[in-house]
Backbone as CSV, one residue per row, in Angstrom:
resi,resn,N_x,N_y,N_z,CA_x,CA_y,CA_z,C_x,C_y,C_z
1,UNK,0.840,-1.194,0.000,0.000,0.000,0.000,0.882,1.254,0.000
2,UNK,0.612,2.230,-0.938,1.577,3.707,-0.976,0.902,4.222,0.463
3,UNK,1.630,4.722,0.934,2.243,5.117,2.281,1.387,6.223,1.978
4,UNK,1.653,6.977,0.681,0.409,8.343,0.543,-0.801,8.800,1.082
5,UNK,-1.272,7.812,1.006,-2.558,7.397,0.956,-2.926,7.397,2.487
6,UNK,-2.295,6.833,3.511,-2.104,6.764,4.904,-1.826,8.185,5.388
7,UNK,-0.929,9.467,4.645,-0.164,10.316,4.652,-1.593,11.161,4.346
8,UNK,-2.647,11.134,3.342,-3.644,11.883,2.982,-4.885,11.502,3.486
9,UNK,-4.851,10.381,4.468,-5.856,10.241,5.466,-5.677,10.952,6.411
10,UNK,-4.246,11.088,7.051,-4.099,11.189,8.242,-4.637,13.022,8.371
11,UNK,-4.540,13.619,7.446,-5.117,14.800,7.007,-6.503,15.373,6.978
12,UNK,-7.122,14.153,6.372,-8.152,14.607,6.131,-9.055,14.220,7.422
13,UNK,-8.701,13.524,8.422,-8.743,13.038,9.565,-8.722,14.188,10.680
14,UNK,-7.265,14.554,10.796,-6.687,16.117,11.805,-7.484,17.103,11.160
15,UNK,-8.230,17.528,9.706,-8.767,18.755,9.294,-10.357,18.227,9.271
16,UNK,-10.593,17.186,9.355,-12.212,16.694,9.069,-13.157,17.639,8.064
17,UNK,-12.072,17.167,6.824,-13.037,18.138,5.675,-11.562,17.504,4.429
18,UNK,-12.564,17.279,3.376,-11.410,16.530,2.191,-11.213,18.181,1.194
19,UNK,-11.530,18.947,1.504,-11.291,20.241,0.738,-10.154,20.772,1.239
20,UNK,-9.861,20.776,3.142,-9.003,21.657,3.721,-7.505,20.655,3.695
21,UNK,-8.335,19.185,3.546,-6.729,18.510,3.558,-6.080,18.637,2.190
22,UNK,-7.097,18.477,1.206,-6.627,18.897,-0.508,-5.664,19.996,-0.456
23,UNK,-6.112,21.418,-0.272,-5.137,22.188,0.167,-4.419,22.271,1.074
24,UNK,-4.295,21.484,1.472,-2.620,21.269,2.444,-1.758,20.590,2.256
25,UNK,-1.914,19.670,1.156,-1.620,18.820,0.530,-1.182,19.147,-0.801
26,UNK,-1.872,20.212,-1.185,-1.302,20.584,-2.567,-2.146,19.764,-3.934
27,UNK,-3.206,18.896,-3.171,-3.641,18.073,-4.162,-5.253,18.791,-4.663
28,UNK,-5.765,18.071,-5.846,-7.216,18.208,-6.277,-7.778,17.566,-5.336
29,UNK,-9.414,17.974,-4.612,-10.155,17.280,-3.747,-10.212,15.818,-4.444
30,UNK,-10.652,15.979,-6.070,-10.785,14.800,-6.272,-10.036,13.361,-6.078
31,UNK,-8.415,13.967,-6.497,-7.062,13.144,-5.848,-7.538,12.555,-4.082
32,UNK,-7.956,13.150,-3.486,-8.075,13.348,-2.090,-9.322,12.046,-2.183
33,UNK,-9.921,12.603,-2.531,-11.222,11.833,-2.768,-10.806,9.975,-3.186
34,UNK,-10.141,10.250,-4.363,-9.971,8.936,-4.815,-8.874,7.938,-3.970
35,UNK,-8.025,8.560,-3.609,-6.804,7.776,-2.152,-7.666,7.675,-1.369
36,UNK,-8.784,7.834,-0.165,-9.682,7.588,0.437,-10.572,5.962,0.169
37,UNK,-10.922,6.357,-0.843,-11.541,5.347,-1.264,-10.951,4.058,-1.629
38,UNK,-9.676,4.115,-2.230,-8.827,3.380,-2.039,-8.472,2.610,-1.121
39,UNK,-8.056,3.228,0.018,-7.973,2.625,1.623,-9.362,2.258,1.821
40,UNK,-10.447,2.449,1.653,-11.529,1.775,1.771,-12.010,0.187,1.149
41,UNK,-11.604,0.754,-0.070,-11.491,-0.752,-0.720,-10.343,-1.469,-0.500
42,UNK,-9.117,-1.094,-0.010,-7.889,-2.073,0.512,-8.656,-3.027,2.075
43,UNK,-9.503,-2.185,2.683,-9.759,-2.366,4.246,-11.254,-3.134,4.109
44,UNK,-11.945,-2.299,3.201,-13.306,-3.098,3.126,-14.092,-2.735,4.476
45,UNK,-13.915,-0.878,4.646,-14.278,-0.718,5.657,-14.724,0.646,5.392
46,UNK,-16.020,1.463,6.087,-16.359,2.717,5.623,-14.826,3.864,6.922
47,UNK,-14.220,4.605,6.484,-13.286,5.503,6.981,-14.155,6.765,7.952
48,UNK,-14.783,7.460,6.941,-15.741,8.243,7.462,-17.370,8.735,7.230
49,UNK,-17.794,9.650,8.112,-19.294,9.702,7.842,-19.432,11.024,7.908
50,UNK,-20.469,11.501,7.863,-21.012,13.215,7.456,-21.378,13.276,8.914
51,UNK,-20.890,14.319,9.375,-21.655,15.096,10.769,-21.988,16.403,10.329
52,UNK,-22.859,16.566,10.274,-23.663,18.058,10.273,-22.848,18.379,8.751
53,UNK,-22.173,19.298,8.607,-21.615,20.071,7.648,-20.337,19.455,7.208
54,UNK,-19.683,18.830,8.512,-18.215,18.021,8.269,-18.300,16.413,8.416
55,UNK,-17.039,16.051,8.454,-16.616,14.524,8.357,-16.292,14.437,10.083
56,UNK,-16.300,12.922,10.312,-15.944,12.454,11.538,-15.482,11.256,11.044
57,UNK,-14.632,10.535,12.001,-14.202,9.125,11.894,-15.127,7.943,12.493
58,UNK,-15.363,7.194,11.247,-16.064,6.078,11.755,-15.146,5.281,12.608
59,UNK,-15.358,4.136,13.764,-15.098,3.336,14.468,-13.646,2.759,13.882
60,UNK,-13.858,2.651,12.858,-12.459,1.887,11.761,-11.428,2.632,11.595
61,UNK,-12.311,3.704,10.932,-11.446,5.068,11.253,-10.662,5.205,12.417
62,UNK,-10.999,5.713,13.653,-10.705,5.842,14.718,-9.182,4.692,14.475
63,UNK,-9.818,3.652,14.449,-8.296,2.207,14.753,-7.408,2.735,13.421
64,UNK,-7.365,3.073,12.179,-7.391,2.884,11.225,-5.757,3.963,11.673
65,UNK,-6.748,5.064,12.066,-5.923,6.552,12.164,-4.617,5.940,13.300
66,UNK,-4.909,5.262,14.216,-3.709,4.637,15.265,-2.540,4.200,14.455
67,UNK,-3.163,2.948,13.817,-1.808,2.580,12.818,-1.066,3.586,12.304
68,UNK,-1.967,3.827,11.157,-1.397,5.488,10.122,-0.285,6.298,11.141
69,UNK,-0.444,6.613,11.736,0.500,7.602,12.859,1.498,6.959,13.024
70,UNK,1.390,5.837,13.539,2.465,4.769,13.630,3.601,4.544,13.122
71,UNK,2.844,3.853,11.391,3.330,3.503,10.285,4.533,5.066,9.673
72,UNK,3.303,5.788,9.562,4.126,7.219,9.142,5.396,8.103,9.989
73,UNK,5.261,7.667,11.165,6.373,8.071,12.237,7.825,6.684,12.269
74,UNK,7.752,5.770,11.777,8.321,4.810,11.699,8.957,4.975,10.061
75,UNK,8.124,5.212,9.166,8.687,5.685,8.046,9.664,7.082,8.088
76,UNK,9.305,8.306,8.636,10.159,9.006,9.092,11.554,8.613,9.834
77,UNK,11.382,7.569,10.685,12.188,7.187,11.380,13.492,6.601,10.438
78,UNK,12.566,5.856,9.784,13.562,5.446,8.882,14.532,6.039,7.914
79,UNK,13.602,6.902,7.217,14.729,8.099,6.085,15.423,9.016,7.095
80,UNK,15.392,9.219,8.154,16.601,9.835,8.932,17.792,8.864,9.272
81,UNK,17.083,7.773,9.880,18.430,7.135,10.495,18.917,6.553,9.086
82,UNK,18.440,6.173,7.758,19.164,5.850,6.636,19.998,6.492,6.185
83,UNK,18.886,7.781,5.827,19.818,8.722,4.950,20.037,10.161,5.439
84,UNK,20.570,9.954,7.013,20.962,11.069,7.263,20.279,12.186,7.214
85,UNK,18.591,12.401,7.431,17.834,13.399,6.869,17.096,14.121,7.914
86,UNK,16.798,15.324,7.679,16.539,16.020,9.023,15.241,16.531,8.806
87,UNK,14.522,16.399,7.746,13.614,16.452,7.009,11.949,16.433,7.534
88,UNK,10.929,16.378,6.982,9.866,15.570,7.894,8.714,16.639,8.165
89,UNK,7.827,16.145,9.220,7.347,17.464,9.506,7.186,17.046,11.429
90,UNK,7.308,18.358,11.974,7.438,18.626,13.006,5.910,19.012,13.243
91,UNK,4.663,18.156,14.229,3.506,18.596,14.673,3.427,18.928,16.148
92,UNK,2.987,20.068,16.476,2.810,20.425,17.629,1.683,21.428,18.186
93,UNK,1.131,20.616,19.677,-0.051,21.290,19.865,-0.212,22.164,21.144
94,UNK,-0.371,23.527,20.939,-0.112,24.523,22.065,-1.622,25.427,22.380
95,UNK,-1.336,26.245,23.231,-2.300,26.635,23.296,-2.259,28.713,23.002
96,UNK,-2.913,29.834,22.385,-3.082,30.981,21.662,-1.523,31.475,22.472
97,UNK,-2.050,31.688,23.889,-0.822,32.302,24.364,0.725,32.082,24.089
98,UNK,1.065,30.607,24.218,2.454,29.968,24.015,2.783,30.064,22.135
99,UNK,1.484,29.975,21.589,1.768,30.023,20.096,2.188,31.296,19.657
100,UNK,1.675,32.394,20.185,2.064,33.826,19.813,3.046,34.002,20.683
101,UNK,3.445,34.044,21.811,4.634,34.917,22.430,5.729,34.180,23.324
102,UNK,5.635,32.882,23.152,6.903,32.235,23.431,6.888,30.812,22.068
103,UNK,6.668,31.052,21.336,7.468,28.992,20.319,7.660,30.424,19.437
104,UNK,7.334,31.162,18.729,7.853,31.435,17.528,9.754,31.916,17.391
105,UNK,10.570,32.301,18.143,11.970,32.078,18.165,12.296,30.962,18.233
106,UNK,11.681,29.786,19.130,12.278,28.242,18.763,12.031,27.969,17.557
107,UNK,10.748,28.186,16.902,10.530,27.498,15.685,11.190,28.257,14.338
108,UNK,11.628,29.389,14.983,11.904,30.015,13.128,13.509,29.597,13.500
109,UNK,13.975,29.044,14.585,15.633,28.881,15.058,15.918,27.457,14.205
110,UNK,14.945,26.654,14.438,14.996,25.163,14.055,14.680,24.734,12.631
111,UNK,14.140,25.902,12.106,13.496,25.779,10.379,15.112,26.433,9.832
112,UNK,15.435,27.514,10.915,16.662,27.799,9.986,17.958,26.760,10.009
113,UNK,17.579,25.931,10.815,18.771,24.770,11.085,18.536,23.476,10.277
114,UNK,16.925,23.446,10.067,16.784,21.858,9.323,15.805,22.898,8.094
115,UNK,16.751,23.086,6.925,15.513,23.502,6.093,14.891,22.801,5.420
116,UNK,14.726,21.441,5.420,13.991,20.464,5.016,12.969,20.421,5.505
117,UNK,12.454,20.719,7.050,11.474,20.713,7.886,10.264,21.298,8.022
118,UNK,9.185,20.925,8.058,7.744,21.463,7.824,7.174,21.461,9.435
119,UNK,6.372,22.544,9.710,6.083,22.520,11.186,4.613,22.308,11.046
120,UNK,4.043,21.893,11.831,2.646,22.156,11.773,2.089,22.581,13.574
121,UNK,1.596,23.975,13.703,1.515,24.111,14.575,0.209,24.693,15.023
122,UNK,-0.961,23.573,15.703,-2.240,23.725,16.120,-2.315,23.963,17.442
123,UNK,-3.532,24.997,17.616,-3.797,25.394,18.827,-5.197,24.946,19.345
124,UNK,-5.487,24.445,20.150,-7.261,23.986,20.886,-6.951,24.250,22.573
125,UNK,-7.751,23.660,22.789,-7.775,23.771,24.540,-6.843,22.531,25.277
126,UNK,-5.862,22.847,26.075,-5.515,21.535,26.744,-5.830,20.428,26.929
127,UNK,-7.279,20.138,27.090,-7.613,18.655,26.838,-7.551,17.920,26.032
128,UNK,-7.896,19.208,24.758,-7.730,18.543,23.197,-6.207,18.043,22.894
129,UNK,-5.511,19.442,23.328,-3.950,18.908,22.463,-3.701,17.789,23.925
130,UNK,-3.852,17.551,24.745,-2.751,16.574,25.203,-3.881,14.771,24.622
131,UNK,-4.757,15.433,24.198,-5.671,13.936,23.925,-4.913,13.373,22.358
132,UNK,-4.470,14.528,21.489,-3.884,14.631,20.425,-2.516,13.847,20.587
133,UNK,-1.755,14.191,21.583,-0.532,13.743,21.944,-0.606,12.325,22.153
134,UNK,-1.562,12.252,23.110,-1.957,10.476,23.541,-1.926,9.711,22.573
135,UNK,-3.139,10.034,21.623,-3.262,9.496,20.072,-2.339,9.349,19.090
136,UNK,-0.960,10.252,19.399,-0.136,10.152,18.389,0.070,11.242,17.045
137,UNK,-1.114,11.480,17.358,-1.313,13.014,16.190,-0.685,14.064,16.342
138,UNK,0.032,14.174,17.311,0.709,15.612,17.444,2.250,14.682,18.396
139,UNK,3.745,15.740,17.831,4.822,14.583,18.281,4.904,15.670,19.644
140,UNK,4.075,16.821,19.804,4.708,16.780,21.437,3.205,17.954,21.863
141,UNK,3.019,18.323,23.288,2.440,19.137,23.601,2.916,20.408,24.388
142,UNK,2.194,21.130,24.384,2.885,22.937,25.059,1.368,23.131,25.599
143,UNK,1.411,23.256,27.269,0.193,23.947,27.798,0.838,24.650,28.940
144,UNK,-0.018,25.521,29.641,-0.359,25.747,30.842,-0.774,26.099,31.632
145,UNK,-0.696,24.616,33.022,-1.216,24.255,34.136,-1.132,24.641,34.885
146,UNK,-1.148,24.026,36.303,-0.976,24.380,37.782,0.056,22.814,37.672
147,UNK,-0.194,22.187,37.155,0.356,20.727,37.381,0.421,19.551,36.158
148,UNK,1.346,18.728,35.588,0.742,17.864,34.864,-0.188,16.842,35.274
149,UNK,-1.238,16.314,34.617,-2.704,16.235,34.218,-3.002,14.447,34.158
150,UNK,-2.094,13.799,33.317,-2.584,12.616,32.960,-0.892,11.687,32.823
151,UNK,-0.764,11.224,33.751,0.173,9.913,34.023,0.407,8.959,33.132
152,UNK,0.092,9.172,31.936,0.167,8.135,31.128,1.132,9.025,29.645
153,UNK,1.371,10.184,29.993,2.606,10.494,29.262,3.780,11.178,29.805
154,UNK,4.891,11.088,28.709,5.832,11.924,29.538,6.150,13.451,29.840
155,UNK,5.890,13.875,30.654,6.244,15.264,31.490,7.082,16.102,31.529
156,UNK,7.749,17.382,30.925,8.411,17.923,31.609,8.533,19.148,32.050
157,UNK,8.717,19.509,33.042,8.473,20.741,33.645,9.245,22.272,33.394
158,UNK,8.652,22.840,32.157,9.451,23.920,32.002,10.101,25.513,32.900
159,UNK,9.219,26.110,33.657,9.084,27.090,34.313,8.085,27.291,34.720
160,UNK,8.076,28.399,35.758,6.503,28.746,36.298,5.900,30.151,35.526
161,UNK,5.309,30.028,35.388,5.084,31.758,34.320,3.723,32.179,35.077
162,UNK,4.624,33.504,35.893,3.402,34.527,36.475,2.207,35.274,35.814
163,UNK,0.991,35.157,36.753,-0.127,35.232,35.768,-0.187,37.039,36.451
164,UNK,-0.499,37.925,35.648,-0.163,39.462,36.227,-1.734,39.771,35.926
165,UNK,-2.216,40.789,36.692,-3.065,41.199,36.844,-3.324,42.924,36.089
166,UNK,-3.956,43.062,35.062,-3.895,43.980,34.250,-4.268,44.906,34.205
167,UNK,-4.343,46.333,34.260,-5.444,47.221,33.993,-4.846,48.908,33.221
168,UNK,-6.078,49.494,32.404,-4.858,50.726,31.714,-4.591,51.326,32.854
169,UNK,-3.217,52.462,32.226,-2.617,53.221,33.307,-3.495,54.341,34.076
170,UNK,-4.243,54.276,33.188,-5.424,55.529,34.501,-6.133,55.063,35.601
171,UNK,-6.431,53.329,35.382,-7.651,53.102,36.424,-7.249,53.116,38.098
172,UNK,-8.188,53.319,38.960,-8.416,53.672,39.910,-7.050,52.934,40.984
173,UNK,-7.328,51.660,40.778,-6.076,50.770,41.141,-4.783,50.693,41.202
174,UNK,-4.540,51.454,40.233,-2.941,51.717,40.145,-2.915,52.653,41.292
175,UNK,-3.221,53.009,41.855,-2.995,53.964,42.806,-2.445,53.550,44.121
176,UNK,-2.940,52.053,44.112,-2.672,51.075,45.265,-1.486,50.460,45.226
177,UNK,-0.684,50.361,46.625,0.826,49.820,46.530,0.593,48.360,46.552
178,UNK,-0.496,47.872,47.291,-0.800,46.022,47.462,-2.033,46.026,47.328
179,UNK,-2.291,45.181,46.525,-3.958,44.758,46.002,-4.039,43.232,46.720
180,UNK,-4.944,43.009,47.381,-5.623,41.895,48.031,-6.819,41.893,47.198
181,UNK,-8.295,40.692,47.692,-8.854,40.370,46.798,-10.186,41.234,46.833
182,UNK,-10.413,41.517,48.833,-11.266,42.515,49.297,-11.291,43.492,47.998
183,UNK,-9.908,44.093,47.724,-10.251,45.630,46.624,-10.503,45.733,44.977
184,UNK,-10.963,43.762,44.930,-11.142,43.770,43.341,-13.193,43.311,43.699
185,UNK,-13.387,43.962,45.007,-14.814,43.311,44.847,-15.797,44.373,44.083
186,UNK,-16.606,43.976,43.083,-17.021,44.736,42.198,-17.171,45.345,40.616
187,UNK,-15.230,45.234,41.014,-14.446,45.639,39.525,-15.128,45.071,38.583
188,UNK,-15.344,45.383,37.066,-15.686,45.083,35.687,-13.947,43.758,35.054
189,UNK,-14.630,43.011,35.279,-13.407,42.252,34.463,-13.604,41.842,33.274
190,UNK,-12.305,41.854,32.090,-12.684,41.101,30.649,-11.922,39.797,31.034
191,UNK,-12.640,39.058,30.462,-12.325,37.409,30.781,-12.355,36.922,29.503
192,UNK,-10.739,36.027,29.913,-11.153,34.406,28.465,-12.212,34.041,28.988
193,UNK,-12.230,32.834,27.714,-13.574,31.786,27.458,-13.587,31.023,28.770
194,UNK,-14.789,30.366,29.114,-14.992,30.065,30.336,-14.198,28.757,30.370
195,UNK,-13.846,28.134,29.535,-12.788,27.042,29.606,-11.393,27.201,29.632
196,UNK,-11.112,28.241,29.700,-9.460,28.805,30.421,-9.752,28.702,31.463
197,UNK,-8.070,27.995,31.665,-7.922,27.294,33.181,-7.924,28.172,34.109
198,UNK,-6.899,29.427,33.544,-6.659,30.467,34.468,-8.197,31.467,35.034
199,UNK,-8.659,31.537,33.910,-9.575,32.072,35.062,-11.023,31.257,35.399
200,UNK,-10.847,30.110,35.231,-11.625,28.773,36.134,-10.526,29.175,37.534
201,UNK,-9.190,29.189,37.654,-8.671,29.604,39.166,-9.069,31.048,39.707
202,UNK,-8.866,31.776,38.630,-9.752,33.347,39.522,-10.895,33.084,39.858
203,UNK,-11.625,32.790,39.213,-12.929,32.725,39.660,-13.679,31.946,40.813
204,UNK,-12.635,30.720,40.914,-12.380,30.066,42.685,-12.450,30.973,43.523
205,UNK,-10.945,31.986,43.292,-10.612,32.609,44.330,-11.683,33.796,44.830
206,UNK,-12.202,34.113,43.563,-13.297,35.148,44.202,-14.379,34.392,44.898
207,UNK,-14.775,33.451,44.099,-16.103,32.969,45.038,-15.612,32.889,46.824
208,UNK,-14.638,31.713,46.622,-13.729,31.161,48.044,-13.607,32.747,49.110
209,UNK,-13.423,33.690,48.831,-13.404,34.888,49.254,-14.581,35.680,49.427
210,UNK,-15.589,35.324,48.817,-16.828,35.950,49.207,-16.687,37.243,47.816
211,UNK,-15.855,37.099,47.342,-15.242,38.480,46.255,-16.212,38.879,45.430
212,UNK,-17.197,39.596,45.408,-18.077,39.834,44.609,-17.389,40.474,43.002
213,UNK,-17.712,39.799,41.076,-17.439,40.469,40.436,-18.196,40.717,39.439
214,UNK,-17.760,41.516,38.286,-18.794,41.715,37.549,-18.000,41.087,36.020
215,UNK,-18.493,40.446,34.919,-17.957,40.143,34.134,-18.355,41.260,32.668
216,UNK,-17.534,42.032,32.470,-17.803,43.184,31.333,-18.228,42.560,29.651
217,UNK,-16.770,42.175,30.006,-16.397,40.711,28.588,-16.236,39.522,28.292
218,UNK,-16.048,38.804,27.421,-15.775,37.359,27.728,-15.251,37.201,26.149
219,UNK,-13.642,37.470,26.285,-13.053,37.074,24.773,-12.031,35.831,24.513
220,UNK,-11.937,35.554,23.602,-11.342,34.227,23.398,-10.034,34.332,23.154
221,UNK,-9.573,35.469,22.778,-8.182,36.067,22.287,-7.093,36.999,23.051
222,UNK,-5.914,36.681,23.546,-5.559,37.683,24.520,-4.983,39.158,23.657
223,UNK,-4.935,38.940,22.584,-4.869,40.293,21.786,-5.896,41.341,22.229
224,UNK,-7.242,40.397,22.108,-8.549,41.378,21.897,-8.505,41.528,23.206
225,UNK,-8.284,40.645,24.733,-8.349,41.076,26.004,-7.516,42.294,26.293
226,UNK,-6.358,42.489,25.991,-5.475,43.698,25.728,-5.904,44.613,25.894
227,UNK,-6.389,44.717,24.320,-7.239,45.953,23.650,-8.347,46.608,24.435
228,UNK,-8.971,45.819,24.288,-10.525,46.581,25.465,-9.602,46.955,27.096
229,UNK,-8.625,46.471,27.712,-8.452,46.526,29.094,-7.721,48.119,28.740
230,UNK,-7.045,47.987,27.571,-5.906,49.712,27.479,-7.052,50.662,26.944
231,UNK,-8.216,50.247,26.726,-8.920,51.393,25.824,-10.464,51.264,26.810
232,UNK,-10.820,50.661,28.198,-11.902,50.766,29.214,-11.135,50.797,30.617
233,UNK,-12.246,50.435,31.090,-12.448,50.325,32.704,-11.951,48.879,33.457
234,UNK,-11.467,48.365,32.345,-11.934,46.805,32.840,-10.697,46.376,33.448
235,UNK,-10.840,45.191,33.876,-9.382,44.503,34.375,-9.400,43.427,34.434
236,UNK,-7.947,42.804,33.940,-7.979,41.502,33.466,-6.779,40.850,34.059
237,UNK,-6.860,38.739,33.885,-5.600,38.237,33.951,-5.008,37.453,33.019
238,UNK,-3.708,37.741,33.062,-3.234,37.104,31.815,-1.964,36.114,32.461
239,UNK,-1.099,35.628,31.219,0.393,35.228,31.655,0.986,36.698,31.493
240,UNK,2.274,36.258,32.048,2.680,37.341,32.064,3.190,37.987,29.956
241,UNK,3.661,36.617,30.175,4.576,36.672,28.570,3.421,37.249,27.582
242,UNK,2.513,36.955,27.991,0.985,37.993,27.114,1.242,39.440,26.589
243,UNK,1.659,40.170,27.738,1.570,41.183,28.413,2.614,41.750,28.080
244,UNK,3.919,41.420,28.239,4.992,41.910,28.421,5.430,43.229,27.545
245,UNK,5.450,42.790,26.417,5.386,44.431,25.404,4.777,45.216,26.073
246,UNK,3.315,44.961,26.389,2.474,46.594,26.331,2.648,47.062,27.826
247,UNK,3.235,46.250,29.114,3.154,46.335,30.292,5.009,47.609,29.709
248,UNK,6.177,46.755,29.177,7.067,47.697,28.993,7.256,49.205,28.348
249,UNK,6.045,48.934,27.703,5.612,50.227,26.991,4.819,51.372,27.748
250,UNK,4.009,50.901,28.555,3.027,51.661,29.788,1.943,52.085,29.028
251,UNK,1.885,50.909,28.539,0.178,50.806,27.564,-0.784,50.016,28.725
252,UNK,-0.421,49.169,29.687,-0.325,48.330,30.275,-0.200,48.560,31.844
253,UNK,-0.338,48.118,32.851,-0.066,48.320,34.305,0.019,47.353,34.648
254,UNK,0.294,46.671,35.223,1.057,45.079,36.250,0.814,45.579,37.421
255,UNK,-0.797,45.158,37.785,-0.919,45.605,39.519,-0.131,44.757,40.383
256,UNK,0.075,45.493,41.452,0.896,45.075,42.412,-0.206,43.632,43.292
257,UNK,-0.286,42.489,42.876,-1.450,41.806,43.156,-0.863,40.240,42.742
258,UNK,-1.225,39.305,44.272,-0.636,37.882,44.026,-1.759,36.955,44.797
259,UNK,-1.578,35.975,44.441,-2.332,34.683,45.228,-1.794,33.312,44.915
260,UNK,-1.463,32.554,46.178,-1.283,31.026,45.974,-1.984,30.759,45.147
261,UNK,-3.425,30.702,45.090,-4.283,29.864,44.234,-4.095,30.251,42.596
262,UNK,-3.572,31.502,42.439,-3.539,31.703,40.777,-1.702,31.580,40.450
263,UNK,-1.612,30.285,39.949,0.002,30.014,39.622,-0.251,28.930,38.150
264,UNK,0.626,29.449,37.325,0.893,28.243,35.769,2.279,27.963,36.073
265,UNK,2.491,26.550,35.119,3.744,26.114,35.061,3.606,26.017,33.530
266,UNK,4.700,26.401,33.182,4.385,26.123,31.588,5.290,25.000,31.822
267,UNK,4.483,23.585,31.058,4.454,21.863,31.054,4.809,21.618,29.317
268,UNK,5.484,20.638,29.260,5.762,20.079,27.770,5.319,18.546,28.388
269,UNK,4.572,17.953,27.224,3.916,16.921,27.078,4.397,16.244,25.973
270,UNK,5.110,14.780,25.707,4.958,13.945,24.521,4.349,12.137,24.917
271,UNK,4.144,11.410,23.846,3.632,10.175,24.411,5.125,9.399,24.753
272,UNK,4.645,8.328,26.064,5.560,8.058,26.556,6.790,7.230,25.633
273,UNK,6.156,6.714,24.118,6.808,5.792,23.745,7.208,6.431,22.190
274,UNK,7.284,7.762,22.334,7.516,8.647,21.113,8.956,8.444,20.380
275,UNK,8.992,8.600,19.349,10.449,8.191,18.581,10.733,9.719,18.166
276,UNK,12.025,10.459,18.909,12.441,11.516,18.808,13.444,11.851,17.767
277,UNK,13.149,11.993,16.837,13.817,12.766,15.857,14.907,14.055,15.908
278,UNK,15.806,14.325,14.888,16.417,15.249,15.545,16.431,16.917,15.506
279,UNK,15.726,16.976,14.720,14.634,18.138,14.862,13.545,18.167,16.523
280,UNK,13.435,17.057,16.795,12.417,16.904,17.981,13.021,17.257,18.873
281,UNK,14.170,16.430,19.188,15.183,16.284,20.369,15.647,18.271,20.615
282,UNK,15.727,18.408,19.531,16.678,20.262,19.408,15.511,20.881,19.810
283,UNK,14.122,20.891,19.682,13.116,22.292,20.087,13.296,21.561,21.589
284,UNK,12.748,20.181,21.806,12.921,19.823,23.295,14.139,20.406,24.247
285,UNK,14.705,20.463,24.101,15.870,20.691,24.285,16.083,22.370,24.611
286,UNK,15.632,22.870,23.530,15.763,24.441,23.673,14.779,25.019,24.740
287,UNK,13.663,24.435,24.724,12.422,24.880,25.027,12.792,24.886,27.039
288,UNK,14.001,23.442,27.138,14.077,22.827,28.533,14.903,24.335,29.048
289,UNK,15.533,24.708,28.131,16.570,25.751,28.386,15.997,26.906,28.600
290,UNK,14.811,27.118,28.405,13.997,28.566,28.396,13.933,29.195,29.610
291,UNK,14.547,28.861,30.873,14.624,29.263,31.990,15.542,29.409,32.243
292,UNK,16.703,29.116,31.474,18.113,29.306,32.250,18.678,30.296,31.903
């Protein structure tokens, strides 16, 4: 069986749509279309089914996609340790913050070292990318926690990255040398999506405190959280590395404001039985160094 074919599933699988893997691929949908079917008639098994507007993996699918990952990481394996090749593609799954303001110097460092190398770099929510990792679909993960999550891969602990408490330089607060939680009762806050971890922990701490707040916003993007906090009333939490430009610029304020309960570790995640490449081994590697 051409290996392709495994190579243009595994695509149309991670994008669940034979149009978005066509173009990523460089191929006609129809090409896309017809390798599909192919593996169908090699397997004698339906691959996928229509959900609403997109594709999902049937049951077969699901097993189908295990191998494929496998097979295709083992084939990689091979044209390196043969022929010396540094080549390949590098998948990795992070989350908005780590993708914008800490991987892009590792990754444009490592493209300039292996220019053979293709990155692919997706962002979802922590559960997703480390479920991705488990599966094999992605060769490593970038989140962060308070802690690593699931014992069944390997761990490593990069740094702790302070979560700062935001607001523009006029509001009322800056005025204060120590902020406790008593003096945020009330305040207008813009908030990520309610499935950010970080402020699933603020929002502990206020309840746990009796902290009465008010929620202004609720954005998905820490660009757009930025924006509204330097141009309203509002006040927000971020990482720090979010922040850092507009806090050095004094677009920005870094209240004087801490709590045990609100702490990240930025965590690297791969599966325990991953075959490290040497492109892999070098971002690992750099990424371990990011604290020193």
């Amino acid at each position: 069986m051409d290996l392709t074919y495994l190579h243009t599933f595994r695509e149309v699988a991670l994008r669940q749509s034979f149009t978005r893997a066509a173009e990523e691929l460089g191929y006609a949908q129809s090409s896309v279309t017809t390798q599909i079917q192919k593996l169908e008639k090699a397997y004698d098994v339906q691959l996928f089914e229509r959900f609403g507007k997109g594709l999902r993996l049937t049951s077969a699918g699901e097993e189908l996609l295990r191998f494929a990952v496998q097979m295709l990481d083992l084939y990689q394996q091979s044209k390196e340790r043969l022929g010396n090749q540094s080549g390949g593609t590098l998948s990795i799954g992070t989350i908005d913050s780590l993708a914008a303001y800490f991987l892009p110097p590792y990754l444009q460092e490592l493209r300039e070292r292996y220019e053979g190398l293709s990155v692919r770099l997706q962002t979802g929510r922590e559960a997703h990318i480390l479920k991705q990792v488990k599966d094999g679909e992605l060769d490593l993960g970038l989140i962060l926690d308070d802690e690593p999550s699931d014992p069944t891969l390997a761990w490593q602990t990069i740094r702790d990255e302070p979560l700062v408490l935001l607001a523009s330089p006029g509001h009322p607060l800056c005025r204060k040398k120590k902020i406790a939680l008593e003096h945020l009762a009330g305040a207008e806050w813009i908030m990520p999506e309610e499935s950010c971890n970080y402020r699933i922990m603020l929002e502990k701490a206020l309840k746990q405190s009796g902290t009465p707040y008010v929620i202004g916003l609720e954005l998905g993007n820490p660009e757009a959280i930025k924006r509204c906090v330097m141009s309203g009333s509002g006040i927000s939490l971020l990482p720090r590395m979010a922040a850092a430009a507009e806090i050095g610029r004094g677009e920005l304020v870094s209240l004087p404001f801490a709590h045990p309960g609100l702490r990240l570790t930025l965590l690297l995640a791969m599966h325990l039985k991953k075959w490290i490449s040497n492109p892999l081994r070098e971002l690992v590697d750099r990424i371990r160094h990011a604290a020193d």
